[in-house]
C-alpha positions in Angstrom: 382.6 64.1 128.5 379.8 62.6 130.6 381.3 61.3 133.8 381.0 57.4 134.4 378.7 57.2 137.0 378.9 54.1 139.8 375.9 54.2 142.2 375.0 52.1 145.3 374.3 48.7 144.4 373.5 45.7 146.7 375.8 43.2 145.5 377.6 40.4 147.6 381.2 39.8 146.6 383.3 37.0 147.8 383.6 38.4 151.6 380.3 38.4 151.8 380.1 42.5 151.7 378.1 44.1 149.9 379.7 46.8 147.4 378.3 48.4 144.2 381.1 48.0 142.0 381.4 44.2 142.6 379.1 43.6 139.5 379.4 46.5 137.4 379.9 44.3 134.5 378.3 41.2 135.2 375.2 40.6 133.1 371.8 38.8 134.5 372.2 35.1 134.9 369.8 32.9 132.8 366.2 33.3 132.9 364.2 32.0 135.6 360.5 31.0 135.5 358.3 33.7 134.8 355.6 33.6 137.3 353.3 35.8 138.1 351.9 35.9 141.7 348.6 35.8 140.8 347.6 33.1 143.1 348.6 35.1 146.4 345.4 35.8 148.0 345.5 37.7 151.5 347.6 35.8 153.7 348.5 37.0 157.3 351.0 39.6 156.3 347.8 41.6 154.7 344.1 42.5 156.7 341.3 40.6 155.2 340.0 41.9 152.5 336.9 43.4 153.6 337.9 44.7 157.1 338.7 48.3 155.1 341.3 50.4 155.0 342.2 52.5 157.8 345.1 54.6 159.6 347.1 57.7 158.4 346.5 57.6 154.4 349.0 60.1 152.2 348.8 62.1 149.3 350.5 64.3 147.3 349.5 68.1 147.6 351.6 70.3 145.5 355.0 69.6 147.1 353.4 67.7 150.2 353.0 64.6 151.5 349.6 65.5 153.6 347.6 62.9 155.9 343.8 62.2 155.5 343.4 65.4 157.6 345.7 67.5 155.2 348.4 67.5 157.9 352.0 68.0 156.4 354.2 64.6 156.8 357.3 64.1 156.1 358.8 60.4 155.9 362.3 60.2 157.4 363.3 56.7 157.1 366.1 53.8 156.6 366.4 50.7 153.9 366.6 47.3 155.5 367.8 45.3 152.4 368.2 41.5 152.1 364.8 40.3 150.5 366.1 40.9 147.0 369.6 39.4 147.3 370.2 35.4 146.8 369.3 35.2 151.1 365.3 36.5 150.0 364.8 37.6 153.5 366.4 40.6 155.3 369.8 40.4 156.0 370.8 40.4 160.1 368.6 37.6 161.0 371.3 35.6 161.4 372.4 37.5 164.2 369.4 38.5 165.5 365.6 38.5 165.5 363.1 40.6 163.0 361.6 42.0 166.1 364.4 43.5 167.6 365.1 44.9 164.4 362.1 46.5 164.0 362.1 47.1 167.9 365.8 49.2 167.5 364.7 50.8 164.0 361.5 52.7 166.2 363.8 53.4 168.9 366.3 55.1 166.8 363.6 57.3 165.3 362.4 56.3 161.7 359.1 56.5 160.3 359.5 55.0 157.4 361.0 51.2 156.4 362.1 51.3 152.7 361.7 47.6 151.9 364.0 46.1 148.9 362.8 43.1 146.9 363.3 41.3 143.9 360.9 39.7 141.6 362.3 36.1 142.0 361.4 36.6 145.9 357.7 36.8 145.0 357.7 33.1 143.6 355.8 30.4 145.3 357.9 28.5 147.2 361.0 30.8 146.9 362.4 29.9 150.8 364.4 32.2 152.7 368.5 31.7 153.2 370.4 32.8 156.0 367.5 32.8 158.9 368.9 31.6 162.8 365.7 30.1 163.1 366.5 29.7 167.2 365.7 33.9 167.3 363.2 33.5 164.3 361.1 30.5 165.5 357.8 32.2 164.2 359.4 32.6 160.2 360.1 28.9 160.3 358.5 26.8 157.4 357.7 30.4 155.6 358.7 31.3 152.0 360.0 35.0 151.2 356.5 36.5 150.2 355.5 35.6 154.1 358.5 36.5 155.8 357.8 39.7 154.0 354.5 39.5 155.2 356.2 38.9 158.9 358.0 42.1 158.5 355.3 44.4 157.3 353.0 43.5 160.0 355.3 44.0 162.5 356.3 47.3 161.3 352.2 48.4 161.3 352.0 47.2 164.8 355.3 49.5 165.6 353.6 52.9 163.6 356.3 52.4 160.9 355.3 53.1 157.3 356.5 50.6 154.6 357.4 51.3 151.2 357.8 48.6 148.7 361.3 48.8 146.8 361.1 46.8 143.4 364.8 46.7 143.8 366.0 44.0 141.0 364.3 41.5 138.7 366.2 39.0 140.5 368.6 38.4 142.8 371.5 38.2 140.5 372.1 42.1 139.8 370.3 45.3 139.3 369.1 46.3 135.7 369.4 49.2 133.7 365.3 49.0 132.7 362.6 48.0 134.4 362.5 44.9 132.3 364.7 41.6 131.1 364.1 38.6 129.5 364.2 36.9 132.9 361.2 39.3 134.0 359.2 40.9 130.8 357.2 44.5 131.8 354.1 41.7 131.5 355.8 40.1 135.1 357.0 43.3 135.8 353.3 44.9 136.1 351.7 41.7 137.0 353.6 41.5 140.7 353.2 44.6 141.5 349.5 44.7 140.8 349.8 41.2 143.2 351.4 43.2 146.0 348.5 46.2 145.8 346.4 44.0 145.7 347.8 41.4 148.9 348.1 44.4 151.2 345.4 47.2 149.7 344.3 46.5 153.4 347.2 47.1 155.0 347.6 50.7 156.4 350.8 50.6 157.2 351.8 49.9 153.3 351.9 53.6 151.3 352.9 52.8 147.7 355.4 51.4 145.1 358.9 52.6 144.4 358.8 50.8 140.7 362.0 50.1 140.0 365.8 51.2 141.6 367.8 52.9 139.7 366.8 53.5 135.9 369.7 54.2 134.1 371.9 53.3 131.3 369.5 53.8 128.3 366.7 54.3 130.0 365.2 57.9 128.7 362.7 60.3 130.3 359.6 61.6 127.8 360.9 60.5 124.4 358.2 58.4 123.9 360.3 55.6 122.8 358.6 52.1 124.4 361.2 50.2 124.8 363.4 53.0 127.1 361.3 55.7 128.1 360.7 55.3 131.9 358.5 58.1 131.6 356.0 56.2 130.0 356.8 53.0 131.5 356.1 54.4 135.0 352.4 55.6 133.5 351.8 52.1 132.8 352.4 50.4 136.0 351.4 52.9 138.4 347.6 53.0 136.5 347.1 49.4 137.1 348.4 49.7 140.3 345.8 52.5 141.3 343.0 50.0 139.5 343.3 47.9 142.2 344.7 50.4 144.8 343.7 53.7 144.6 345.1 54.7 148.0 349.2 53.8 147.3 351.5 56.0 146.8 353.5 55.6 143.3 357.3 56.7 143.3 358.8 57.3 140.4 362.5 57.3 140.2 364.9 59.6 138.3 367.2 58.1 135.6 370.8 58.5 135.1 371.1 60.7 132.0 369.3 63.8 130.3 369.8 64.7 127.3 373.9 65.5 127.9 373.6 65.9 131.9 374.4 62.7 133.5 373.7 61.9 137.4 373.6 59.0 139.5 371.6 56.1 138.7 367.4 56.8 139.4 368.7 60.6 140.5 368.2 62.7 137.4 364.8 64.2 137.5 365.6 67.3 135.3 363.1 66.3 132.6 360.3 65.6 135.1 359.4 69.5 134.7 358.6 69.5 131.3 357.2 66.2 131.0 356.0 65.2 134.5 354.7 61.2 135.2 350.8 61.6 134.1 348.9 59.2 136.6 344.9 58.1 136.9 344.7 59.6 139.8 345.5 63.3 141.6 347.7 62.6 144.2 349.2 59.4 144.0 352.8 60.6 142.2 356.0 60.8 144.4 359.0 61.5 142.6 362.1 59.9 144.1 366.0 60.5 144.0 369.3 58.6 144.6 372.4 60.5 145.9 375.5 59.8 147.6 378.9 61.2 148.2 382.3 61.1 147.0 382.9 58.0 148.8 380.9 56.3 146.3 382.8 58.0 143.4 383.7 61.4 142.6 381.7 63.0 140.8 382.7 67.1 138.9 380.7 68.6 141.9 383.0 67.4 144.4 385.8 69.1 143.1 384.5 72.1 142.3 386.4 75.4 144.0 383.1 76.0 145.1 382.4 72.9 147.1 380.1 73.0 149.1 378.2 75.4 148.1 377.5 74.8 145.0 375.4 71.5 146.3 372.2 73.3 146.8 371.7 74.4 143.0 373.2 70.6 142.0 370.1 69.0 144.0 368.3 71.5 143.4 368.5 71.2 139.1 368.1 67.9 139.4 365.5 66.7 141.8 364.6 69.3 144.6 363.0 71.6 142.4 360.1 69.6 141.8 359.2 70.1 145.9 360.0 73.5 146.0 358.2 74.6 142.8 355.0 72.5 144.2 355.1 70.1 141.2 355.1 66.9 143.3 356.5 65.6 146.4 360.2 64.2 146.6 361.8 61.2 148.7 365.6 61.0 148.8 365.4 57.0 148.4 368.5 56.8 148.7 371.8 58.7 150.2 374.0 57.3 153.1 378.2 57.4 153.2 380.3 56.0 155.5 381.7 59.2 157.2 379.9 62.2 158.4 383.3 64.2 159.6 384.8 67.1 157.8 386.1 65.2 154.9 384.7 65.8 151.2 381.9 62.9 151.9 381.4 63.7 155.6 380.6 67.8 154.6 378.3 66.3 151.5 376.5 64.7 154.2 376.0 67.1 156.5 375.2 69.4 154.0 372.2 66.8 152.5 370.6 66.4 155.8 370.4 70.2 156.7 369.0 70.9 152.9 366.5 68.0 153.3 365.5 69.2 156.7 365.1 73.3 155.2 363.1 72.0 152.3 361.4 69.6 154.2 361.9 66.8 151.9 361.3 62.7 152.9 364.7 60.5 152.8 365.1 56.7 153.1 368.8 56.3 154.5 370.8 53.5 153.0 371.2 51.9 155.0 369.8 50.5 158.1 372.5 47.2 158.0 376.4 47.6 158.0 377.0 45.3 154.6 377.0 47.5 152.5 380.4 47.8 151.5 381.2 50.9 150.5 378.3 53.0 152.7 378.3 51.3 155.9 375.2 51.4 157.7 373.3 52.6 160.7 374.6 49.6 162.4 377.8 48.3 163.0 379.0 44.9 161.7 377.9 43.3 165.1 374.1 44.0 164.2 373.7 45.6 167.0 375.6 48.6 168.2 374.5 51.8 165.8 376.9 54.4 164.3 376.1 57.2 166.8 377.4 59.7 164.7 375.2 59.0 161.6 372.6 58.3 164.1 373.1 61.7 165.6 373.2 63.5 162.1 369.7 62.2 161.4 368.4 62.8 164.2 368.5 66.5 163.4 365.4 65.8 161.5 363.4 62.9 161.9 359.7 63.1 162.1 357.2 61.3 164.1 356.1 57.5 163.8 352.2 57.4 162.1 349.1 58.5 164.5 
């Protein structure tokens, strides 16, 4: 029997912690306006339309993430999560600024900021929760789309590259597909061609993880509309590369495969066969989810053979796309609260030094310490990191943009 998988989920329960089984089984709240942002023009967040696009573009070569010069990069970054919970801003800044954030995020060695959102964030006049506006004087009076804008600039001026995370629909909960009745695939699309086109500018944004965590009934390449992600992922990432040729589009796994089931958005296995078909060479990422025992334990875990047997598990299921030179692969996802010789601190260890030999980009969840049952690369003052996670990804981190 397929196992019952429960992957990381951003969900604030009644301590104020975020855990993912907190709302397992709590369905969307009611609808909310569907508006599209297609009255953002460029705002400060985004270069002027006009000034042109310059700095370190990527794209995909075979298995590569190359630079405009065909230099190998690999992105080795964190998830700073907030902007798509019921606070619409990153979390922390009640504690302390988004400058020192983004200050302590380059000094601990990242490249890369993964940046969660939600739909309902995008909405004029959606204002930010949560915000000690005595460190944030300068987001003061701004809604979530400029504080987002804040952040992004901020993290060009630092040599950090940002990757949009379509993380939920709204705040409420993740869903299963990339659409609900509260946000259609019309809405769904529409934003996101917004956002390529409010920071196509904007150097320092490289693409479009379309939406965390397919899983449920979403299906890979059986050409059904209404569940194939496959298909789904075509759709969006061709109108984004109408209007932004020059982003990156990352295409999540899904949970099941025909009878193999995996975490939520990590199950790639049918990407082989029936790869993501794009407008443009170049421009496809694929992009897994994977966590430890800690999260829950999965067959693998117990297996006589554990450890070992964790190269030819990622491997099957998303690292064989890199390897085999069909597309580049981000681990959007993987993080744990221990990294000692317990089950889930040996699966860690054991991820980073396959990531670093395969040289494949990772965005660690996460950079804050809410979430409930991963922890983060802070502690719960905000301030103080986790040396020991720190020092595990520090084995392999790559450089900030040139």
């Amino acid at each position: 029997m397929a196992p019952v998988n429960l992957p990381r989920q951003a969900s604030v329960s009644s301590t104020g912690v975020l855990t993912r089984r907190t709302f397992l089984r709590s369905a969307l709240a009611a609808a909310i306006t569907p508006t599209v942002l297609q009255a953002c023009a460029a705002s400060p967040g985004s270069k002027q339309a006009g000034q042109g696009r310059s700095g370190p573009g990527l794209r995909a070569s075979g298995g590569m993430l190359v630079d405009k010069a065909g230099r190998e990069v690999c992105l080795t970054g964190v998830n700073w999560f907030g902007l798509e919970t019921s606070v619409f801003a990153p979390h922390g800044l009640w504690s302390r600024s988004w400058h020192d954030m983004l200050d302590q995020i380059v000094e601990t060695g990242f490249n890369l900021l993964r940046l969660p959102f939600c739909n309902e964030a995008l909405e004029p006049g959606r204002q930010p929760t949560s915000i000690d506006f005595g460190k944030n004087s300068d987001l003061r009076g701004l809604g979530s789309l400029e504080v987002m804008d804040r952040v992004i600039e901020g993290a060009a001026a630092r040599g950090l590259r940002v990757l949009l995370d379509r993380h939920r629909p709204t705040a409420d909960a993740q869903s299963e597909l990339w659409y609900t009745d509260a946000v259609p695939e019309s809405r769904w699309i529409g934003d996101w061609v917004t956002l390529a086109n409010r920071y196509r500018n904007q150097p320092a944004v490289i693409g479009a993880d379309l939406h965390n965590e397919p899983h449920g009934p979403a299906t890979w390449g059986d050409g059904n509309a209404a569940t194939d992600w496959r298909l789904a992922a075509e759709r969006a990432g061709n109108a984004i590369l109408k209007v932004n040729p020059d982003w990156l589009i990352v295409v999540e796994g899904i949970e099941k495969y025909g009878s193999d089931a995996y975490w939520w958005g990590g199950n790639l296995s049918g990407a082989q066969a029936r790869p993501v078909r794009l407008s443009r060479p170049g421009r496809l990422v694929y992009s897994a989810h994977d966590y430890g025992p800690g999260v829950y334990p999965q067959p693998w875990f117990q297996a006589p053979d554990f450890p070992e047997n964790l190269p030819t598990v990622w491997t099957e299921h998303w690292a064989g796309l890199k390897s085999q030179g069909v597309a580049p692969v981000l681990v959007g996802e993987f993080g744990g609260r221990s990294v000692g010789e317990d089950r889930e601190g040996v699966w860690q260890r054991h991820l980073v030094a396959f990531l670093k030999q395969h040289r494949i980009s990772y965005a660690y969840w996460s950079w804050n310490p809410d979430s409930g049952d991963t922890g983060g690369i802070l502690k719960d003052d905000w301030r103080t990191v986790d040396r020991a996670k720190l020092d595990l990804l520090a084995t392999y981190q790559w450089p900030r943009a040139r």
